[in-house]
Each structure stands twice: as C-alpha cells, then as structure tokens.
N, C-alpha and C positions, 0 to 999 in steps of 0.2 A: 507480478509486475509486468506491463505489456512494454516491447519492446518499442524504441523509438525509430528504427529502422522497419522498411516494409519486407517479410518476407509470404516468398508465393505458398499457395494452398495449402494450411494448416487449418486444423479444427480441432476443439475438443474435445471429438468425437475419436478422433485417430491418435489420442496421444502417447500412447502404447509406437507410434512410427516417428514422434518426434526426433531430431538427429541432437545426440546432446555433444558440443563441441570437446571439451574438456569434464567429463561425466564424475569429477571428485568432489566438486563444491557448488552443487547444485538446491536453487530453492523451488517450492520453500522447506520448511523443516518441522516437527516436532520439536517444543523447546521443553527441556526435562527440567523442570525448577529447582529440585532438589540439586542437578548435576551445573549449574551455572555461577560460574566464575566471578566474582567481586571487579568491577574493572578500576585500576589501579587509577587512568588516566580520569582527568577534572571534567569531560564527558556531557557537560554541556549543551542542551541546545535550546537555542533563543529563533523562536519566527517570527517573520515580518512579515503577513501578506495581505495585499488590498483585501481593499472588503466591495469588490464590485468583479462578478465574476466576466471576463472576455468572451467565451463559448462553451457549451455544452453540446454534446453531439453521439450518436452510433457510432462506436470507431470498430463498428463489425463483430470484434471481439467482448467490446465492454463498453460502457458508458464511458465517455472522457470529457473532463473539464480543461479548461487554462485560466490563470490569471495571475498578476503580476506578484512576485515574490521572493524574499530572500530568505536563505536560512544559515544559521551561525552552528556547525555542528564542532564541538572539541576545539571551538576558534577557529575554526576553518571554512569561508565563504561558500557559500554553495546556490543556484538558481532555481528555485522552483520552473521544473519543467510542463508536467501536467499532472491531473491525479485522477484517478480510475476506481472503479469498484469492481468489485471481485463476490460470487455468490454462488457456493457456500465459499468461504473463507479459505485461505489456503492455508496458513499456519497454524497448526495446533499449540495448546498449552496442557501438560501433563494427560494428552491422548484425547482432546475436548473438541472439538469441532466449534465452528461462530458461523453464524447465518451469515453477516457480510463482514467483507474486510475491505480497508479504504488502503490508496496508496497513493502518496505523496513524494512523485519521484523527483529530486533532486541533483544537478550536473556544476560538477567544478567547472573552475574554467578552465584544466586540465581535460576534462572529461570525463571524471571521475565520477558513478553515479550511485547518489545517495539516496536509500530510499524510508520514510518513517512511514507504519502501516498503522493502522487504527482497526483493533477487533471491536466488533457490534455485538450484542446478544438481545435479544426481545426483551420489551420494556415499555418502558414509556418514552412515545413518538417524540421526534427529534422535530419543529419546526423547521427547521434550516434547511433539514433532508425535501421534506415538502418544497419547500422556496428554489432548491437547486432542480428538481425533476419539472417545475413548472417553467425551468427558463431553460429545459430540453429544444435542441433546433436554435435555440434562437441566438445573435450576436448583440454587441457592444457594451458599453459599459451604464447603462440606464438600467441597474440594481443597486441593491445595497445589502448583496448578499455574502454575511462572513463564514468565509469556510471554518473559522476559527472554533466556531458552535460544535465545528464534528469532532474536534480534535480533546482530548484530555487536559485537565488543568494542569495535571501532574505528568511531568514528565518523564518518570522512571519508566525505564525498559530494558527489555534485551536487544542484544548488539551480537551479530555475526557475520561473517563473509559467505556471499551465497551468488546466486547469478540473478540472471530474469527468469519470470517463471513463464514466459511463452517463449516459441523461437524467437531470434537466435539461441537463448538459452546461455545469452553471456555471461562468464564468469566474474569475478573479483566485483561485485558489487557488494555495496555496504547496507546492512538493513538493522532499522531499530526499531525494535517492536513493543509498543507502550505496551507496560503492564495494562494499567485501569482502561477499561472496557467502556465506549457508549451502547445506548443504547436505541434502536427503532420500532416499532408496531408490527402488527402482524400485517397492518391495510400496507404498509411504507414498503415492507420487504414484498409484500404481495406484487406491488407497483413498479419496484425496480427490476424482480423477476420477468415481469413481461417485456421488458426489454431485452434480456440476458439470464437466463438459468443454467447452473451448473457451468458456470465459464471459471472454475479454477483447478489448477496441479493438485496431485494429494501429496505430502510431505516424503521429502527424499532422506536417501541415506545423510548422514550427520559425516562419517570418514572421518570420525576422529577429530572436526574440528572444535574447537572453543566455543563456548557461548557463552559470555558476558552479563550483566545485569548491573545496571547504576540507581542506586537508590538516591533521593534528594533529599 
C-alpha cells in the first residue's frame, strides 16, 4: 500500500535500506489458511463508489487512481482515499505469489486507514482494466468507468493488522484481503508492467499476530 504522506528518496531497488518505524507489525504478509482464525465479529463490508473515475496518473511509485467513495467496514464509515496497483503482488496465499494486487485504501474520519486488496492471477482479460489504463493522464468525471468490475462478488477475506507497505511504513493499519481472486491477460499485465515492474514488499515476518478470515 503507498503511503499518502510524501517521503524523500526511496525506491524499490534499495528496499533492503527502508527505515521500518515500529518493525513488529509490518505488511505485507504470508496468509497461512490453514492457521487463520474464524473472526467472531459481523465483519461486514458494504461499498459504495461512483462509477466515474476523478484521475489516473504515475504516482512515481505505482499507478494511482481517485474517485468518490464510501465504505461500511464492521459498521464502521470509512472514505475511499485512492487505489493503486502493485506488480508482482505483495501478499501471499499458502506461499503463492499473484501477478497484480489492487488496493483500495480507505481513512476514518479518525484517520484510521483501511485498506481491502484484490489478488489477480492470469485469465481471462478484465474490460474494466483496459477502460481504467486508457483514462491514464487524463481528469474529470466524463467516464463511466466501475471500479466495482475489479472487485470480487464475494466478500470473504482475511483480516490482520499490518502497516504500509512503502515508507513511512506506518503501522496499526487494517487490511482485508478477499479470498476469490480476479482475474487479467497476459496483453493487460504486459501493459500495466510498462508503467511499473516489480514495485512490491516481499511478505514480512507475521510476530505472532492473528489473522482472521470471515466467510459469508
């Protein structure tokens, strides 16, 4: 997940020099299926977001989108802030690798920031994906493009405490990571690679925390 604060000279070339603030609950992770916890709580999450995307653009690091959006996690409000892509993926499942991973970063109005990721594996091409890399560069709201296409029908996932996975490298962020998988093309992931290759963390130690899983 990219940070929303700017910090100077990083790359992820040098990530081996990243400074990691608080180095116990860092993302992303390895999720071990077999070791993942039932979560007790009603878990919930309901989106709401326009179907006309604001911008697309190089944020240096990764692709990044905006457009307007609410999200209801565990009843609890949250804003869609931006979402980004990430390639290869950063979170494993049972030691598996995903060509891309999406991410949908979410901020209370505390501050608190929620993030839901979406793993990719090759397949058959996503329209949508196509429709958002052709409105790369450009503003306003003359689309009718639903992020909603990238996203799983089904909302089971895993749920743990983790940070950002670039500098700062802030902790206590919330991440849920859909089980079910979409899926892109080899042309689609060829396409977004020329913008960004290899712009992801490889999975951190876990330290003993929990990880969750809510089936629906």
């Amino acid at each position: 997940m990219k940070p929303e604060t700017n910090v100077s000279q990083w790359s992820y070339e040098n990530k081996e020099n990243w400074i990691k603030p608080l180095p116990k609950s860092q993302s992303p992770i390895n999720i071990v299926t077999r070791e993942a916890e039932p979560m007790l709580a009603e878990g919930r999450i309901v989106l709401n977001y326009s179907h006309q995307l604001l911008s697309l653009f190089d944020a240096d690091h990764c692709i990044e989108g905006k457009l307007k959006g609410l999200a209801s996690i565990n009843s609890r409000p949250f804003i869609l802030s931006q979402f980004h892509f990430h390639a290869s993926g950063e979170h494993t499942i049972d030691g598996t690798f995903f060509p891309l991973e999406l991410h949908l970063v979410h901020e209370s109005q505390v501050g608190m920031l929620a993030v839901i990721a979406v793993l990719f594996e090759l397949g058959e091409a996503n329209e949508t994906l196509d429709d958002i890399l052709d409105f790369m560069n450009q503003s306003g709201e003359d689309n009718h493009i639903n992020m909603m296409d990238l996203i799983p029908d089904s909302f089971d996932y895993y749920h743990y405490l983790g940070s950002l996975t670039t500098p700062p490298l802030t902790e206590n962020v919330e991440w849920y990571v859909l089980m079910n998988r979409m899926t892109l093309s080899k042309e689609q992931l060829k396409r977004l690679t020329s913008y960004h290759n290899h712009n992801f963390r490889e999975p951190q130690n876990l330290n003993n925390r929990k990880v969750l899983k809510k089936l629906f």
